[in-house]
Every structure is written in structure tokens, then in C-alpha cells.
C-alpha positions in Angstrom: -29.1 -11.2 18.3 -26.8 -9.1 20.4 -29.8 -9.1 23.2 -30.3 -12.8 22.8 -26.5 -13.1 23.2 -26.1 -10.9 26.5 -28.9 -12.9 28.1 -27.5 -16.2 27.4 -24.4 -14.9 29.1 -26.3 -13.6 32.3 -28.2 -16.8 32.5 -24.8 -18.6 32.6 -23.7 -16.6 35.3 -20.9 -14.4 33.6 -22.9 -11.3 31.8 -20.6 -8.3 31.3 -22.3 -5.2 31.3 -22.0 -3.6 34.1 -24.8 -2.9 36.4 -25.1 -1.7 40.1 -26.8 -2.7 43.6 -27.7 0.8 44.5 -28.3 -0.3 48.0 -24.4 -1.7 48.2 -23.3 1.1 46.5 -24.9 3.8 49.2 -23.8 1.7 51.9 -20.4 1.6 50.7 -19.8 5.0 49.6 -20.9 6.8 53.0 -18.2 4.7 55.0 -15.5 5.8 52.2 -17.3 9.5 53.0 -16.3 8.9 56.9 -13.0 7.7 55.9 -11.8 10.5 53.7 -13.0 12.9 56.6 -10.6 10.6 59.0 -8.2 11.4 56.9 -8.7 15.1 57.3 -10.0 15.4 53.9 -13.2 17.5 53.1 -15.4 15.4 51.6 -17.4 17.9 50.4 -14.5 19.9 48.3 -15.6 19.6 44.6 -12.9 16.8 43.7 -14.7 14.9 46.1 -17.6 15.2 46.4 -18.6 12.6 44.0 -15.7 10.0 44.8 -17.2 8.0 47.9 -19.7 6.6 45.0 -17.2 6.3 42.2 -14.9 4.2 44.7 -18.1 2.5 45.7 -18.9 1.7 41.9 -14.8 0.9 41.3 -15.0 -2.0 44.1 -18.4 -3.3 42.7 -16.5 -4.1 39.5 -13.1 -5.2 41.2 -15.6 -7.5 43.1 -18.2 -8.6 40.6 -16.1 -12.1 40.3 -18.4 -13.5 43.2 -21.1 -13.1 40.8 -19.6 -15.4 38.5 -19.7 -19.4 37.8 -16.5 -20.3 36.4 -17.2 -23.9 35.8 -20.7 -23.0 33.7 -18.4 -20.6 32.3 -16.5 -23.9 30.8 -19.4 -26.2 30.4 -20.8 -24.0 28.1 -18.2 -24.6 25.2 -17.5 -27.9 26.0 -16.8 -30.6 22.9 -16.3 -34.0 22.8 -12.7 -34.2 20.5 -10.3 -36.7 20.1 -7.0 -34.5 20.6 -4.9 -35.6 23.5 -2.0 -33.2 22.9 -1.5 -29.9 25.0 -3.0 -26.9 24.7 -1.6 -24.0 26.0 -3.2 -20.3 26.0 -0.6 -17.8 27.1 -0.1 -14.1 28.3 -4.0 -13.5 30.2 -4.3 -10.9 31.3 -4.5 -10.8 34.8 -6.0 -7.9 37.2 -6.6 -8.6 40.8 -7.3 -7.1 44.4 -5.3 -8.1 47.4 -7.1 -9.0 50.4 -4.5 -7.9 52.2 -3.9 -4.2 51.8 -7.1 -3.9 49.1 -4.2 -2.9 46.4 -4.3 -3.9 43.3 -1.8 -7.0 41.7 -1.9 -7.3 38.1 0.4 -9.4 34.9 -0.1 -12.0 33.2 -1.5 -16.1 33.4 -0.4 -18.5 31.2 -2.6 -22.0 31.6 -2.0 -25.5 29.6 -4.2 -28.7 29.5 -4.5 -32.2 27.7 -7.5 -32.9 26.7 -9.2 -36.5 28.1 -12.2 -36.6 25.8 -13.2 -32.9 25.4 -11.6 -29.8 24.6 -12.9 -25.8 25.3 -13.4 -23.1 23.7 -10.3 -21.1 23.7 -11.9 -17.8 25.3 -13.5 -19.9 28.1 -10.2 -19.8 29.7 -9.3 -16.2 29.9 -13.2 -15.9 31.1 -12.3 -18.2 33.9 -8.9 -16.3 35.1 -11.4 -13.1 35.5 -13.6 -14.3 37.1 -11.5 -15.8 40.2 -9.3 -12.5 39.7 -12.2 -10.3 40.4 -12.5 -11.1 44.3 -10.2 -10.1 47.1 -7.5 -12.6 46.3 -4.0 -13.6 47.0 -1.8 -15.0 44.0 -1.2 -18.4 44.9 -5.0 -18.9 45.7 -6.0 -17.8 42.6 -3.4 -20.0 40.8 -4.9 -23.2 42.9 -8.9 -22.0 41.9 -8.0 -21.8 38.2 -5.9 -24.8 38.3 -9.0 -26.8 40.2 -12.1 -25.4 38.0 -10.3 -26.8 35.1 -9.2 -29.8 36.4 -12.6 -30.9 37.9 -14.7 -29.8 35.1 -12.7 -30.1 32.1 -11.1 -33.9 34.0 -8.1 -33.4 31.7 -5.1 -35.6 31.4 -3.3 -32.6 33.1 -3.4 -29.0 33.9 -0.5 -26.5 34.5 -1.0 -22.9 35.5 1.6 -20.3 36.2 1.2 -16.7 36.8 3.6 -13.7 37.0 2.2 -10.8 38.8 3.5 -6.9 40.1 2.1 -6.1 43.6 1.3 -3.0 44.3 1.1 -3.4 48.2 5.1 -4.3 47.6 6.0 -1.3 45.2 4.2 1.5 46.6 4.3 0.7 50.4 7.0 -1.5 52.7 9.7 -3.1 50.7 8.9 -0.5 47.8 10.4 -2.8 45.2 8.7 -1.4 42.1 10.2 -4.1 39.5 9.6 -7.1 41.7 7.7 -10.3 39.9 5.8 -13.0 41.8 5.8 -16.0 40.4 3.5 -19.0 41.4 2.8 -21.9 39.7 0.0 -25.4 40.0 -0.2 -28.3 38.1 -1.6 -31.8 37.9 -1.4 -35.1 36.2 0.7 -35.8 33.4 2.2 -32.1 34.5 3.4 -33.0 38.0 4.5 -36.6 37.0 6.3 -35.5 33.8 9.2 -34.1 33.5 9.2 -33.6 30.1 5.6 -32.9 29.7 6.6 -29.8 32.7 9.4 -28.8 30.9 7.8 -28.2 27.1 4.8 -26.1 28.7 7.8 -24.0 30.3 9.2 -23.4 26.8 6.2 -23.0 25.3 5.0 -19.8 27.3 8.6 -18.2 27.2 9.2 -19.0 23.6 8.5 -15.8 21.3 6.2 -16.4 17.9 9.0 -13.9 16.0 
């Protein structure tokens, strides 16, 4: 069953195990080979000598969100309900390259809908935050993509999506504020014309359970 289950999962576009291109992974690693020389490393030192490939492998992965259909990630647990209140699933995790500076940005996505007809399975969602997340990315573009893929496939009553995220490119180079938060937010339908309907998915993601 487990077999059955991974190649379901491949054929929809968002298989797990992790498998390499050799051909992108030699390609890749001897240009990290040339740049830890320009860097007046030896590349050929024993800590080394293995990490052009291992970087190589670490991007594949980082990367392997282009691989991925979010929206057949959705349409796969799709169900006709009758349930027009919100749903909210809260604290994603959320792990991400910057495009900028190739640094990692990582924390945490919390997303909301109203159904319009049909409701998802509940671990569709954090499914589609990875796979937009694993790509060279900025923040508020990936809030937008997540925000748009369930909007256009799901066509909810509303979506909201906010995101809180550390930078690495801020806290280990320039500014170097190491406890700075980005914050970024998207929304649409009853969530943008709703002040009320706004304002109870903002409680409801900094509320505690205890």
C-alpha cells in the first residue's frame, strides 16, 4: 500500500522522497568547487572535498518546489460540503530561500478560508505553503502565490494569509538585526470587505488553545 501510496503522490506532482538529477547535481557542484577555490579555500582539504556535491544536493531540495503542482496538490482532496464558516489552519511551518542573497527565511504561515461549496483536506494546505516556499522566493510573493492557488482553485467565499518570517540575509549580514520579524499579509473576499470577518481570523491565529 505504501508503494501504491508514493506513486499516487508522484503522479500528482508532489512525491516526497527525495531523488536526484545527477546531471544538475555535477553541474552544480563543480561551480561551488571554483567558488570555494575563489575564496581561497582548498577544495580538496578533507572537510571539503565532498561539499561542492552536498551543497549541490542541499539546493536540489531547497529547490524541488518547481517540481511541484500546488493546485493538483488541492484538487486532490477536494469535497463538496455545505459549511460556509472559516477555517483556519495555523502556525505552518514555513522554510524558504531568498532570491536575493540565496539565505535562507524561515517561521511560520497561518492561512484561513470560507468554504463556497467545497472544503479541503486539512494537510493540503500545509502541502501547498511548501511547495511555493521551496523556490528562490521573496516573502510577500509567496504570501500572494498561496493566497491565489487557493483562491482560484478552492473559489472560496474568502481567503486570508499572513506570514511571519526571520531573514537571515538581515540577521547575519547588513542591518544584522537577529530578532527582526517580517510580517506580510493577503487576503480576499469576505476578508478584504469585512471588517469583522478580518478582525476574528487575527484573533483566531494569536489566540492560545491553553
Amino acid at each position: 500500500m505504501a508503494h501504491e501510496h508514493d506513486h499516487e503522490e508522484e503522479l500528482l506532482g508532489y512525491q516526497k522522497i527525495e531523488r536526484y538529477d545527477e546531471d544538475k547535481i555535477n553541474g552544480v557542484a563543480v561551480h561551488y568547487k571554483d567558488i570555494l577555490e575563489r575564496l581561497g579555500e582548498d577544495p580538496e582539504r578533507e572537510g571539503l572535498v565532498k561539499t561542492p556535491e552536498r551543497v549541490a544536493k542541499a539546493l536540489q531540495y531547497l529547490t524541488h518546489g518547481y517540481d511541484i503542482k500546488p493546485e493538483q496538490i488541492l484538487k486532490s482532496a477536494m469535497f463538496k460540503e455545505d459549511y460556509s464558516q472559516m477555517v483556519v489552519v495555523k502556525d505552518i511551518e514555513v522554510f524558504s530561500m531568498c532570491e536575493h542573497h540565496m539565505l535562507p527565511f524561515f517561521g511560520k504561515a497561518h492561512i484561513a478560508y470560507i468554504p463556497n461549496g467545497h472544503i479541503v483536506g486539512l494537510s493540503k494546505i500545509p502541502r501547498v505553503v511548501d511547495a511555493f516556499a521551496r523556490r528562490l522566493q521573496v516573502q510577500e510573493r509567496l504570501t500572494n502565490e498561496i493566497r491565489d492557488c487557493i483562491q482560484n482553485t478552492l473559489s472560496p467565499a474568502g481567503v486570508a494569509v499572513v506570514i511571519e518570517c526571520k531573514h537571515l540575509c538581515m540577521a547575519m549580514r547588513g542591518v544584522q538585526k537577529q530578532n527582526s520579524v517580517t510580517t506580510t499579509s493577503a487576503f480576499t473576499g469576505e476578508f478584504m470587505k469585512n471588517d469583522k470577518t478580518r478582525a476574528e481570523f487575527l484573533r483566531l491565529i494569536t489566540a492560545s488553545l491553553d
